[in-house]
mmCIF file of the N, C-alpha and C atoms, coordinates in Angstrom:
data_MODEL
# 
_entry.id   MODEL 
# 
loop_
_atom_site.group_PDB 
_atom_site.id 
_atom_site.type_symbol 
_atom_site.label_atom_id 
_atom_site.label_alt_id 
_atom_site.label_comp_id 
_atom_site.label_asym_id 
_atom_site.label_entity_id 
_atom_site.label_seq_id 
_atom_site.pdbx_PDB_ins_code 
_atom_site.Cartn_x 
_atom_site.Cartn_y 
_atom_site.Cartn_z 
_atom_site.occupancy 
_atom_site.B_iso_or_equiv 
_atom_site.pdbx_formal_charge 
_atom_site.auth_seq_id 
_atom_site.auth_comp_id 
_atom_site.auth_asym_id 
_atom_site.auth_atom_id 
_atom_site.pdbx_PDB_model_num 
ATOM 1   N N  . UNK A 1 1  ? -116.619 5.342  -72.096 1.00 0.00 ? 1  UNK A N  1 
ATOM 2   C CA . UNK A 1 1  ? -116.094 6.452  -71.315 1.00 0.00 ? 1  UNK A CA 1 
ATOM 3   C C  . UNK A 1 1  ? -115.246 5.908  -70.168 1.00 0.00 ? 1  UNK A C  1 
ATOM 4   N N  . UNK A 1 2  ? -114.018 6.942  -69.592 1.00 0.00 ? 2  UNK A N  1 
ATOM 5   C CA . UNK A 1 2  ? -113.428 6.235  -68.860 1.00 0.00 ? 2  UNK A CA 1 
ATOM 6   C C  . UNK A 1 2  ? -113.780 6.090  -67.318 1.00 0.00 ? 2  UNK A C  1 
ATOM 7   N N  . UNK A 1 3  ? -113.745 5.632  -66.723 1.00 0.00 ? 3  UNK A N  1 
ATOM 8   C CA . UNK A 1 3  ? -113.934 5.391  -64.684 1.00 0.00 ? 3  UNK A CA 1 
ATOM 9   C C  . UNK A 1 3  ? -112.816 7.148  -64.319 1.00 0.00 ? 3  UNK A C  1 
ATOM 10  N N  . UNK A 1 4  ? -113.611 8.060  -64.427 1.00 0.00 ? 4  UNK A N  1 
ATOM 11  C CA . UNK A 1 4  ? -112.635 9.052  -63.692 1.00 0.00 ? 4  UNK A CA 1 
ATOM 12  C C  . UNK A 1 4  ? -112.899 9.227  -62.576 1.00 0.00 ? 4  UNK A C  1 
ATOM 13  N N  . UNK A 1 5  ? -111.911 9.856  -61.604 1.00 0.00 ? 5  UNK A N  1 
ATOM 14  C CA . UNK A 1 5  ? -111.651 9.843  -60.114 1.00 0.00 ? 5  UNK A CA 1 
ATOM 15  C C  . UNK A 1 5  ? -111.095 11.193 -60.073 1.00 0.00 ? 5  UNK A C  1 
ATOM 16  N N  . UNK A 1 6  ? -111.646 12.261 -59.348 1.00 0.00 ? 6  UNK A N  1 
ATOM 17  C CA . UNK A 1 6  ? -110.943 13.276 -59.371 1.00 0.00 ? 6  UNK A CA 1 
ATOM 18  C C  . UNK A 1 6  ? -110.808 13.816 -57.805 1.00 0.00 ? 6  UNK A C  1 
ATOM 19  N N  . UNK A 1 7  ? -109.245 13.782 -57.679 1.00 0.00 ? 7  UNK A N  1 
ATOM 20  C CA . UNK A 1 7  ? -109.124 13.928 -56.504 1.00 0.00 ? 7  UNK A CA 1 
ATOM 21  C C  . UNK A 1 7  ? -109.171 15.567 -55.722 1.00 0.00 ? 7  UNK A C  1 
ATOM 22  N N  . UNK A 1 8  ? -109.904 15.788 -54.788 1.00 0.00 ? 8  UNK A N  1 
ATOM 23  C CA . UNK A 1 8  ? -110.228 17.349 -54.292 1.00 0.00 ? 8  UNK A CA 1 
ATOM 24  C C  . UNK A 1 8  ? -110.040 17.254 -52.837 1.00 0.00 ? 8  UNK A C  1 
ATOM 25  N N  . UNK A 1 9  ? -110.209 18.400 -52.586 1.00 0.00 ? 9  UNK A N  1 
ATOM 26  C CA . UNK A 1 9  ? -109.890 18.695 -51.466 1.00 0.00 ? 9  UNK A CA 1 
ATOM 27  C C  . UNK A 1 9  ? -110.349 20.438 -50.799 1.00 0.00 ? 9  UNK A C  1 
ATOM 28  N N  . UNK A 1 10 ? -111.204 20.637 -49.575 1.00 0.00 ? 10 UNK A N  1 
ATOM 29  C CA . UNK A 1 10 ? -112.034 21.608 -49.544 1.00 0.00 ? 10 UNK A CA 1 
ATOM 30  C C  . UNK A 1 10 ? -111.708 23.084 -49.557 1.00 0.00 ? 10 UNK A C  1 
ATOM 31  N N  . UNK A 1 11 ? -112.467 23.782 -49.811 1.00 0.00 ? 11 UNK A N  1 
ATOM 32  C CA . UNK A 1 11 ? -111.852 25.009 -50.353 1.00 0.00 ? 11 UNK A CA 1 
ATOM 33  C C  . UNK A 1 11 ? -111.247 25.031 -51.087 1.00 0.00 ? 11 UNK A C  1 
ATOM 34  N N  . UNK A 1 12 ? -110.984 24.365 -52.232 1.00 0.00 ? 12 UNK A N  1 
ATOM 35  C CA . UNK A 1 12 ? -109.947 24.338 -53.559 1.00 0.00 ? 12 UNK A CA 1 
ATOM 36  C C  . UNK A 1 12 ? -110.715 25.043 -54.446 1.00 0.00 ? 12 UNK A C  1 
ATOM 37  N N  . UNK A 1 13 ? -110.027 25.964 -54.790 1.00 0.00 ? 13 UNK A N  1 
ATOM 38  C CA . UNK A 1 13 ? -111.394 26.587 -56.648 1.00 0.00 ? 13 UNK A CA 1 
ATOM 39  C C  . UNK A 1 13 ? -110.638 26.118 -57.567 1.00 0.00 ? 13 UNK A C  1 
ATOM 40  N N  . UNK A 1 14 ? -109.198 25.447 -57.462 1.00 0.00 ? 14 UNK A N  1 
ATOM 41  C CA . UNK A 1 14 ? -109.297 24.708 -58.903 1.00 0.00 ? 14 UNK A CA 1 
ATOM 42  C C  . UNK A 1 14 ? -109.671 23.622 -58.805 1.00 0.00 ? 14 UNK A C  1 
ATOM 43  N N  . UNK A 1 15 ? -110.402 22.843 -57.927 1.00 0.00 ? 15 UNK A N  1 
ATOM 44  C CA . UNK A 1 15 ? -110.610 21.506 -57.460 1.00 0.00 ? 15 UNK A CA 1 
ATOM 45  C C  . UNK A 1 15 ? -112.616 21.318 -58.276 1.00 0.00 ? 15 UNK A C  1 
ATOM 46  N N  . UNK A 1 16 ? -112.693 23.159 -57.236 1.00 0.00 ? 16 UNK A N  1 
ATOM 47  C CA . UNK A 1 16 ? -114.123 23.000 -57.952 1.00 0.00 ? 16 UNK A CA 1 
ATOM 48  C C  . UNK A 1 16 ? -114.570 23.976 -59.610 1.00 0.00 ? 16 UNK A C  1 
ATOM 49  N N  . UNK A 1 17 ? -113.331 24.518 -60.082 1.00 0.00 ? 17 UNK A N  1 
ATOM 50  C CA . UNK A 1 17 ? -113.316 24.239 -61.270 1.00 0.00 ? 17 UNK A CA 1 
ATOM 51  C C  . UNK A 1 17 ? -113.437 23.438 -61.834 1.00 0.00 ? 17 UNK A C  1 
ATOM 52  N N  . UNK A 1 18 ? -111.976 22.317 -61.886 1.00 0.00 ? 18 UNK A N  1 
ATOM 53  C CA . UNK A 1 18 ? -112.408 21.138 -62.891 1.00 0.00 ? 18 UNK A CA 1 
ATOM 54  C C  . UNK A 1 18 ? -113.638 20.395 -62.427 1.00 0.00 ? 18 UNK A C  1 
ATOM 55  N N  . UNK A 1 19 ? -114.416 19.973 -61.253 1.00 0.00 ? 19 UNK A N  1 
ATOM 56  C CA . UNK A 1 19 ? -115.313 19.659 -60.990 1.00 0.00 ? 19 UNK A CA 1 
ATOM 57  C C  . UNK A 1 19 ? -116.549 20.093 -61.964 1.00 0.00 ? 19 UNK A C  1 
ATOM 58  N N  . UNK A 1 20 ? -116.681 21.359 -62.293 1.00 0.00 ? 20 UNK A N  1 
ATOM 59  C CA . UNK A 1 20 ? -118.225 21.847 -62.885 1.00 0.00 ? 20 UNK A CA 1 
ATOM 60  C C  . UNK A 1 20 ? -117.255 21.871 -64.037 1.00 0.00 ? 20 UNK A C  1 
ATOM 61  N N  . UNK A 1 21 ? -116.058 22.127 -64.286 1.00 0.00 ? 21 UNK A N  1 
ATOM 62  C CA . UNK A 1 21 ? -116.231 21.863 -65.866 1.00 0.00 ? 21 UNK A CA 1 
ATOM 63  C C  . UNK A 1 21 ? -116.567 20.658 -66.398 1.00 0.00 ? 21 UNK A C  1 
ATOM 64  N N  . UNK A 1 22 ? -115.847 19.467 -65.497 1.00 0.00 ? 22 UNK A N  1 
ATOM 65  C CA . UNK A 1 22 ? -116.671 18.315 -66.054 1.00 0.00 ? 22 UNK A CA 1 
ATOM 66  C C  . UNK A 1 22 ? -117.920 18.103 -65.735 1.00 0.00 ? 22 UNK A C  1 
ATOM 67  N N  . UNK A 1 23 ? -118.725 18.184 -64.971 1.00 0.00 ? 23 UNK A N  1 
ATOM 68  C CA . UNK A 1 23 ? -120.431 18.072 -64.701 1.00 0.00 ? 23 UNK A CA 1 
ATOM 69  C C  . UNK A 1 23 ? -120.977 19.362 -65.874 1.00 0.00 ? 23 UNK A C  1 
ATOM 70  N N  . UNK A 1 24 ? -120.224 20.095 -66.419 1.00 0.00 ? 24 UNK A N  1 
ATOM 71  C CA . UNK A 1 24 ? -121.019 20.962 -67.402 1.00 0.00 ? 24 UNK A CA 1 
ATOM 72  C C  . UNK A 1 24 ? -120.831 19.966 -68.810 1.00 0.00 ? 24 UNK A C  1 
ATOM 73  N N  . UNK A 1 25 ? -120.167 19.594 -68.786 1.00 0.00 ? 25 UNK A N  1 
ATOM 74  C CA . UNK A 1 25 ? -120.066 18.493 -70.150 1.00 0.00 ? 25 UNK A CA 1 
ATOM 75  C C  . UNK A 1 25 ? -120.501 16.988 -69.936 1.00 0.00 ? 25 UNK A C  1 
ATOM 76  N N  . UNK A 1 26 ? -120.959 16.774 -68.745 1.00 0.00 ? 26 UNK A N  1 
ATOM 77  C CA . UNK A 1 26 ? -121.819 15.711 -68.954 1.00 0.00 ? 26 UNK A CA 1 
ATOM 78  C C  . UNK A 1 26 ? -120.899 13.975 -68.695 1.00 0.00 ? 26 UNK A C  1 
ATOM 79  N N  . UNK A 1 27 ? -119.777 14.666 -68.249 1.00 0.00 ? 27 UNK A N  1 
ATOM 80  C CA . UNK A 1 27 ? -118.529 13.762 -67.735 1.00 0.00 ? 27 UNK A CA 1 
ATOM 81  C C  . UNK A 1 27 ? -118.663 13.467 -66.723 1.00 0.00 ? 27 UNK A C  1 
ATOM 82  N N  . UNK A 1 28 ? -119.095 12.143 -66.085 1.00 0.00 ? 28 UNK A N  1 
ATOM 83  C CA . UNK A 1 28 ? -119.272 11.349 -64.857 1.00 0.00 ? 28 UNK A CA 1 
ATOM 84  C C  . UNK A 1 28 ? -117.637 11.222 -64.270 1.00 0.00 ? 28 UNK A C  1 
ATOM 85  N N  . UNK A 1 29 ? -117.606 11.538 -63.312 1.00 0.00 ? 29 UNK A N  1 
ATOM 86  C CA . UNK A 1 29 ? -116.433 11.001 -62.317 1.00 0.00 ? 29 UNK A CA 1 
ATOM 87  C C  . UNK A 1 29 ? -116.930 10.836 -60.893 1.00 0.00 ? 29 UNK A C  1 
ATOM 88  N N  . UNK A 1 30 ? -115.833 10.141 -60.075 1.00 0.00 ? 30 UNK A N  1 
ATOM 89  C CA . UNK A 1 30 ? -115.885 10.099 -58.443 1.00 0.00 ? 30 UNK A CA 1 
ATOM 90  C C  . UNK A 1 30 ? -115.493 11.183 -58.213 1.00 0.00 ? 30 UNK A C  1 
ATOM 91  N N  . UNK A 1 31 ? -115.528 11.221 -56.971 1.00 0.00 ? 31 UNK A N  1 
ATOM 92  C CA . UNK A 1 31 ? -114.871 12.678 -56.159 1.00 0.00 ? 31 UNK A CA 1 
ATOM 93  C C  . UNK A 1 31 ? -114.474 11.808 -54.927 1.00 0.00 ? 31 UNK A C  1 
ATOM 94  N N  . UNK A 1 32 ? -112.823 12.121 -54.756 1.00 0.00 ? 32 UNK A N  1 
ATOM 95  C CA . UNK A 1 32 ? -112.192 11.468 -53.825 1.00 0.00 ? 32 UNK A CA 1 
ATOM 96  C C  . UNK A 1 32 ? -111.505 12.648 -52.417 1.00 0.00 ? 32 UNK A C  1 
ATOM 97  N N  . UNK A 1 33 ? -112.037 12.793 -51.609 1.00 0.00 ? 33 UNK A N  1 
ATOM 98  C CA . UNK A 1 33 ? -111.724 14.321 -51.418 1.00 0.00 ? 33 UNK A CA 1 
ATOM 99  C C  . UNK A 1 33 ? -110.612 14.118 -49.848 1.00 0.00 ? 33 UNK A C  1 
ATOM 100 N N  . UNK A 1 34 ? -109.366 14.444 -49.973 1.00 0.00 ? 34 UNK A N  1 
ATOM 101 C CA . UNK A 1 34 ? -108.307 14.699 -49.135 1.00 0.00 ? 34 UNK A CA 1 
ATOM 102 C C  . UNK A 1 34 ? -108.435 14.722 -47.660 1.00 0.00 ? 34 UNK A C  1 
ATOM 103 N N  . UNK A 1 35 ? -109.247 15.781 -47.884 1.00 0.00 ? 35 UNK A N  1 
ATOM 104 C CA . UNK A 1 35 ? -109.630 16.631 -46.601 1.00 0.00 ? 35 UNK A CA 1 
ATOM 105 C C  . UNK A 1 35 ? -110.568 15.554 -45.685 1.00 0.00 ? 35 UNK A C  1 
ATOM 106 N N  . UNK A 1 36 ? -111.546 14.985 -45.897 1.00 0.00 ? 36 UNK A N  1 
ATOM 107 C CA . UNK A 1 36 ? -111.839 13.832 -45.201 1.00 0.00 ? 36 UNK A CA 1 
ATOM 108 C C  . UNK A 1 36 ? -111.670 12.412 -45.152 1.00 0.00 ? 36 UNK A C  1 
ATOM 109 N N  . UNK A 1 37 ? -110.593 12.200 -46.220 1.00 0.00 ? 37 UNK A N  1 
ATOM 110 C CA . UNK A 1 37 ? -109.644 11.087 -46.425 1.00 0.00 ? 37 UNK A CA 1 
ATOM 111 C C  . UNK A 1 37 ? -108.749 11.235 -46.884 1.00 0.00 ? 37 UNK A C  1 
ATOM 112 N N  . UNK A 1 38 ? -107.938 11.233 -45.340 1.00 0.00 ? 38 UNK A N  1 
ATOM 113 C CA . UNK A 1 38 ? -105.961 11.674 -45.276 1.00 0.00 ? 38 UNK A CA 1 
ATOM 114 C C  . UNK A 1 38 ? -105.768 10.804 -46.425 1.00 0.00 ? 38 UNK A C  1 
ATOM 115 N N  . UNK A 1 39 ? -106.067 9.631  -46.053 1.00 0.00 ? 39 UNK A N  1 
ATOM 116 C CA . UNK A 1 39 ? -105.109 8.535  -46.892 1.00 0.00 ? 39 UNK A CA 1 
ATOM 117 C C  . UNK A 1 39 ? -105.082 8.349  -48.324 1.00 0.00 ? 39 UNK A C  1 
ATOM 118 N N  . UNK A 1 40 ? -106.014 9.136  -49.004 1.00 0.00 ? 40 UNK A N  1 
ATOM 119 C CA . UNK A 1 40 ? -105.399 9.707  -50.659 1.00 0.00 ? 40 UNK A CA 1 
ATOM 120 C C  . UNK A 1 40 ? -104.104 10.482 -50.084 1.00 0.00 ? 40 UNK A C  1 
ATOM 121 N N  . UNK A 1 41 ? -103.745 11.189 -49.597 1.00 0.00 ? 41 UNK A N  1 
ATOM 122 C CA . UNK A 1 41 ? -102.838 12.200 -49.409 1.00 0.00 ? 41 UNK A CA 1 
ATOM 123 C C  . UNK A 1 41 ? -101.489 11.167 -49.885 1.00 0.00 ? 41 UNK A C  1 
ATOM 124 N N  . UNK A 1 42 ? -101.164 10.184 -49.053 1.00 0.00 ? 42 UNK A N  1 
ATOM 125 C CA . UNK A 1 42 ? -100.384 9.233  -49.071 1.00 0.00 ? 42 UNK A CA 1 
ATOM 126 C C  . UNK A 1 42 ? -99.982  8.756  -50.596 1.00 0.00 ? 42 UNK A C  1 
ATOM 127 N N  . UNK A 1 43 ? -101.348 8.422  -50.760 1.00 0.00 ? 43 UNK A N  1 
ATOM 128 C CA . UNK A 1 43 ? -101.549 7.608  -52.716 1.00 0.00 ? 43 UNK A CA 1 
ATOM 129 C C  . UNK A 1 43 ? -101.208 8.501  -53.546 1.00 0.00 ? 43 UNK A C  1 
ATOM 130 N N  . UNK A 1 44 ? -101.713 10.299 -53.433 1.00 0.00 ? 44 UNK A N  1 
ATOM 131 C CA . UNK A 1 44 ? -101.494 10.867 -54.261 1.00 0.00 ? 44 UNK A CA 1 
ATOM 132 C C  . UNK A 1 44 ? -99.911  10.732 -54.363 1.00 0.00 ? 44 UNK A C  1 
ATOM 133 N N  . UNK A 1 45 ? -99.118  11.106 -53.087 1.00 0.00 ? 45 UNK A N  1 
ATOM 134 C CA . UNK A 1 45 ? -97.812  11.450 -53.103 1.00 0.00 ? 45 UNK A CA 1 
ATOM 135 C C  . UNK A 1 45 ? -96.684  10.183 -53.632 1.00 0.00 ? 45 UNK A C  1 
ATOM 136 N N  . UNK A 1 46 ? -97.036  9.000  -53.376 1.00 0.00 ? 46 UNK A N  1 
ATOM 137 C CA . UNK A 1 46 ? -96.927  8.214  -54.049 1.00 0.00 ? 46 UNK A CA 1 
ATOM 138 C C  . UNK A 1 46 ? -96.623  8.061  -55.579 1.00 0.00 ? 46 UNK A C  1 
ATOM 139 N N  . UNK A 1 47 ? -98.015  8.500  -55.815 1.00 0.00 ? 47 UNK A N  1 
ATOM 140 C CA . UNK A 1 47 ? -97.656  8.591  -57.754 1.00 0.00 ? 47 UNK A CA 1 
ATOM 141 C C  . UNK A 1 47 ? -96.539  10.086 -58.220 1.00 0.00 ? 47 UNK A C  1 
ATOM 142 N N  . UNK A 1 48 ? -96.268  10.815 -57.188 1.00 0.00 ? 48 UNK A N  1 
ATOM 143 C CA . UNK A 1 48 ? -95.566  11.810 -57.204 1.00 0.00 ? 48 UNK A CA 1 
ATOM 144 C C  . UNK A 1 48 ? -96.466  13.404 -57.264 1.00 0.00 ? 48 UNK A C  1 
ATOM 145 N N  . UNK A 1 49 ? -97.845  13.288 -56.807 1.00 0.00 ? 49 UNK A N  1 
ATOM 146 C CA . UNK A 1 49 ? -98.497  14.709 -56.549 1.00 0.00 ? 49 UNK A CA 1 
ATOM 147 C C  . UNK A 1 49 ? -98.624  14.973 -55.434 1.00 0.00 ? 49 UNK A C  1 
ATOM 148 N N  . UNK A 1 50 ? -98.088  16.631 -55.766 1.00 0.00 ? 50 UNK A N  1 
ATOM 149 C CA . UNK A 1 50 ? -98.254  17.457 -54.522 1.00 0.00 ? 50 UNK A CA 1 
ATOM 150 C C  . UNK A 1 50 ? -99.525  18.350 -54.453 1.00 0.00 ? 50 UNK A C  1 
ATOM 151 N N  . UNK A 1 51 ? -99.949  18.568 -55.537 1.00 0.00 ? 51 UNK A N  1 
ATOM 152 C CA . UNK A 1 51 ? -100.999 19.139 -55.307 1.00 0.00 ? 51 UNK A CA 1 
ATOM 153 C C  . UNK A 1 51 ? -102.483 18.669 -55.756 1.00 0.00 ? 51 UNK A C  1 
ATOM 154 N N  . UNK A 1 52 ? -103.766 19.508 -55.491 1.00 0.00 ? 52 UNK A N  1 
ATOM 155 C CA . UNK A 1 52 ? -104.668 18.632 -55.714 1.00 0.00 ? 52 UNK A CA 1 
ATOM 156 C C  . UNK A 1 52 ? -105.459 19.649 -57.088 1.00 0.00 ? 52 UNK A C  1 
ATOM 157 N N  . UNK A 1 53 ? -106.651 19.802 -57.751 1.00 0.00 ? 53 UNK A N  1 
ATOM 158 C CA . UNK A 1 53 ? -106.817 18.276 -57.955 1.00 0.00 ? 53 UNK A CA 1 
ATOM 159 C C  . UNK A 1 53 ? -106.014 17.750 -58.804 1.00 0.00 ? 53 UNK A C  1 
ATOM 160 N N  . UNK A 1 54 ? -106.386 16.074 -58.956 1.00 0.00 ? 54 UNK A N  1 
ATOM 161 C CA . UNK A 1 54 ? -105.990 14.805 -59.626 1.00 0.00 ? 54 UNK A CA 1 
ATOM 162 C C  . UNK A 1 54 ? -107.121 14.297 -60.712 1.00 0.00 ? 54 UNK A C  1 
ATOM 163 N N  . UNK A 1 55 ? -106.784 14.225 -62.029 1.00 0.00 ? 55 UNK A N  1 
ATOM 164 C CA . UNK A 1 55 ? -108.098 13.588 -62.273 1.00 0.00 ? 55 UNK A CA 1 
ATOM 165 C C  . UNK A 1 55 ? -106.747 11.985 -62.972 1.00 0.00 ? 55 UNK A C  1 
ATOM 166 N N  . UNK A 1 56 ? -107.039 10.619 -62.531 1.00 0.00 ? 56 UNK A N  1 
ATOM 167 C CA . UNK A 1 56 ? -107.162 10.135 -63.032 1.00 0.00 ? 56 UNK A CA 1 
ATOM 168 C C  . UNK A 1 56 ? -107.926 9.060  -63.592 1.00 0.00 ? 56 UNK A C  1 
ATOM 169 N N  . UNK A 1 57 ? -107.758 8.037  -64.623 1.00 0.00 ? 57 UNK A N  1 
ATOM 170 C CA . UNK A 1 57 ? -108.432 7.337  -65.700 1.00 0.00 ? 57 UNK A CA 1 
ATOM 171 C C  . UNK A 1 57 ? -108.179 6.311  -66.422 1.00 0.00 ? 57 UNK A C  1 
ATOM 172 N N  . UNK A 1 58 ? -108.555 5.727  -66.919 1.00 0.00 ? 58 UNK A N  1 
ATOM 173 C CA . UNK A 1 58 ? -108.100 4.194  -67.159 1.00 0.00 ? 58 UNK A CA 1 
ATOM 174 C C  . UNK A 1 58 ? -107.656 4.805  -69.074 1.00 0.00 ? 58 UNK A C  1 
ATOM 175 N N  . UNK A 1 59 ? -106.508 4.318  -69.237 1.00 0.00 ? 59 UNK A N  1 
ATOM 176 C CA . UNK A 1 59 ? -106.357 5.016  -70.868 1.00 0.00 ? 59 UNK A CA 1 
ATOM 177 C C  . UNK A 1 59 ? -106.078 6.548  -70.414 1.00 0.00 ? 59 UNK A C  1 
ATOM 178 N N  . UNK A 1 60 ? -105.561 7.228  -69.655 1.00 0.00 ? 60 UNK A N  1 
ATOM 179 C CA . UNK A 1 60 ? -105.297 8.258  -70.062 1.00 0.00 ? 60 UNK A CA 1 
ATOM 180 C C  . UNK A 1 60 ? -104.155 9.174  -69.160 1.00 0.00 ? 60 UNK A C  1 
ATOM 181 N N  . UNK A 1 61 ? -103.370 10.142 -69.852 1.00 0.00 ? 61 UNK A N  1 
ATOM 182 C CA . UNK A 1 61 ? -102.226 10.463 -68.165 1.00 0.00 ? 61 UNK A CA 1 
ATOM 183 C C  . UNK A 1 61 ? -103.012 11.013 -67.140 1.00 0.00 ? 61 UNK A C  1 
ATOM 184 N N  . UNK A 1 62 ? -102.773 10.883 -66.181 1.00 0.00 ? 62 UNK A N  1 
ATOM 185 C CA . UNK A 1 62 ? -103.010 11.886 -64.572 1.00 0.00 ? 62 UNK A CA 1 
ATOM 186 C C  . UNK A 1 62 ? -102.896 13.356 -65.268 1.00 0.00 ? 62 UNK A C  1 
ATOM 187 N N  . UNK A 1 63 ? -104.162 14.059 -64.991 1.00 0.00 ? 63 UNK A N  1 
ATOM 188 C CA . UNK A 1 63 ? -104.210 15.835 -65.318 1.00 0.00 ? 63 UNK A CA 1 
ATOM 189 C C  . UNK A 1 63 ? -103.729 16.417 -63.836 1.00 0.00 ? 63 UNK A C  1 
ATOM 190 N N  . UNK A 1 64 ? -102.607 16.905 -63.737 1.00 0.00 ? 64 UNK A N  1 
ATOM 191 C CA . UNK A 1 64 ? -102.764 17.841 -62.436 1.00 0.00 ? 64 UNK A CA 1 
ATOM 192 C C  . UNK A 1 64 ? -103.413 19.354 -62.702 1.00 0.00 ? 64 UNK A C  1 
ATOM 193 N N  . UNK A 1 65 ? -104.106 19.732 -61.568 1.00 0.00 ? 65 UNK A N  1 
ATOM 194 C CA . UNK A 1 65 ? -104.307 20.870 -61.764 1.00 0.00 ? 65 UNK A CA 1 
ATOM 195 C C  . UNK A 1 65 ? -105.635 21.317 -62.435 1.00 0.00 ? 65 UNK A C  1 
ATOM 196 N N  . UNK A 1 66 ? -106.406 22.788 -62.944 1.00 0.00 ? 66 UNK A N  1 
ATOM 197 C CA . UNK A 1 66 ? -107.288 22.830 -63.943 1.00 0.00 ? 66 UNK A CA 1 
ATOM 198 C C  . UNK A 1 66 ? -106.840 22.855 -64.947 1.00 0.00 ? 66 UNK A C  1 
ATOM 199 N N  . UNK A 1 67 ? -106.948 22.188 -65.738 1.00 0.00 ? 67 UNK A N  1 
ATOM 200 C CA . UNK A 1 67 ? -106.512 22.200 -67.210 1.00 0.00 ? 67 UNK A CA 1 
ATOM 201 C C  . UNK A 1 67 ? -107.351 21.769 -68.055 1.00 0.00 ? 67 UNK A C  1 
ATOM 202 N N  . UNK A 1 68 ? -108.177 22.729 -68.347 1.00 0.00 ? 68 UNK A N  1 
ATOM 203 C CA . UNK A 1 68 ? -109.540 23.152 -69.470 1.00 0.00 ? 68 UNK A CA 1 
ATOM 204 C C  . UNK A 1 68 ? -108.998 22.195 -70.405 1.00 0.00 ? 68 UNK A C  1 
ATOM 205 N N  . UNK A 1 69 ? -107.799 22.228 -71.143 1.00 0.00 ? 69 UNK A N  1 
ATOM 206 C CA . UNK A 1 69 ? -107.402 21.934 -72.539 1.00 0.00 ? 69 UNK A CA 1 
ATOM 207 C C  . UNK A 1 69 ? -107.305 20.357 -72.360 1.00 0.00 ? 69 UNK A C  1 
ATOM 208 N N  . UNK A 1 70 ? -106.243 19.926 -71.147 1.00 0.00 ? 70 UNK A N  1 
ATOM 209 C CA . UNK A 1 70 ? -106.667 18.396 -71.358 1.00 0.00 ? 70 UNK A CA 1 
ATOM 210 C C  . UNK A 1 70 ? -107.643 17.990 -71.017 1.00 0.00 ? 70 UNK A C  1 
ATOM 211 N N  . UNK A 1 71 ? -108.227 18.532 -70.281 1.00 0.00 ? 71 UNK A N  1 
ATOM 212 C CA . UNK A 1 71 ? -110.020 18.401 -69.717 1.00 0.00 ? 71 UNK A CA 1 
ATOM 213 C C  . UNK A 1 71 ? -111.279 17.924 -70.656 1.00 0.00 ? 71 UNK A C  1 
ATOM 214 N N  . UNK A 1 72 ? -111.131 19.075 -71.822 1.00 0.00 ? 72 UNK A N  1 
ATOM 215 C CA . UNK A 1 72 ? -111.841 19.019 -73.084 1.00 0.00 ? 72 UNK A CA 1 
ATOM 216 C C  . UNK A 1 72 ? -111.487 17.503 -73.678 1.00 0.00 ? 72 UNK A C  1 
ATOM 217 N N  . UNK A 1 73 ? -110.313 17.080 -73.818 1.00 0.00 ? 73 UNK A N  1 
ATOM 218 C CA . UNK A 1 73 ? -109.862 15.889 -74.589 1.00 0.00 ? 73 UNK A CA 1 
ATOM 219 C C  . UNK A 1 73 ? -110.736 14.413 -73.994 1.00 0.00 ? 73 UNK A C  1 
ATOM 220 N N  . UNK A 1 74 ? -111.552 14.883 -72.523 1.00 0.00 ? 74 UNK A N  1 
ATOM 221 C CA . UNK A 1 74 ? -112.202 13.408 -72.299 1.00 0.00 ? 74 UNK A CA 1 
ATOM 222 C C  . UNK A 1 74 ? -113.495 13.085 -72.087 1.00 0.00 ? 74 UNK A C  1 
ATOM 223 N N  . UNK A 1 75 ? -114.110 14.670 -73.177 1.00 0.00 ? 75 UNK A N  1 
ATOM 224 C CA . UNK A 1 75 ? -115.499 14.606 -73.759 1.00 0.00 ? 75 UNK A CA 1 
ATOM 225 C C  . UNK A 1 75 ? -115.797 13.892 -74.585 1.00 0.00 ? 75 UNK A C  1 
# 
């Protein structure tokens, strides 16, 4: 399975969407969260995101956003 990192930030409901969709399938990730560490803000924008969340993964593209469908693909 891959090292996922999903980047959030507070008060987000798509942040804590993809969050419980992956903890409902049993998908381990970090939680890297904005709001009390500016300095993802920087990294995200860097790789070119503006918004949050981020899930990325070793082997796989950066998901922006909730996206159930690529979500499902890293069960």
């Amino acid at each position: 399975m891959n090292n996922l990192t999903v980047f959030t930030k507070d008060n987000c409901i798509q942040c804590k969407m993809t969050k419980r969709f992956l903890e409902a399938r049993g998908i381990a990730f970090e939680e890297k969260n904005v709001s009390t560490n500016p300095e993802y803000v920087d990294y995200l924008k860097a790789q070119g995101f503006q918004s949050v969340p981020v899930v990325e993964g070793a082997n796989i593209d950066s998901i922006a956003g909730f996206r159930p469908d690529a979500l499902q693909q890293l069960a």
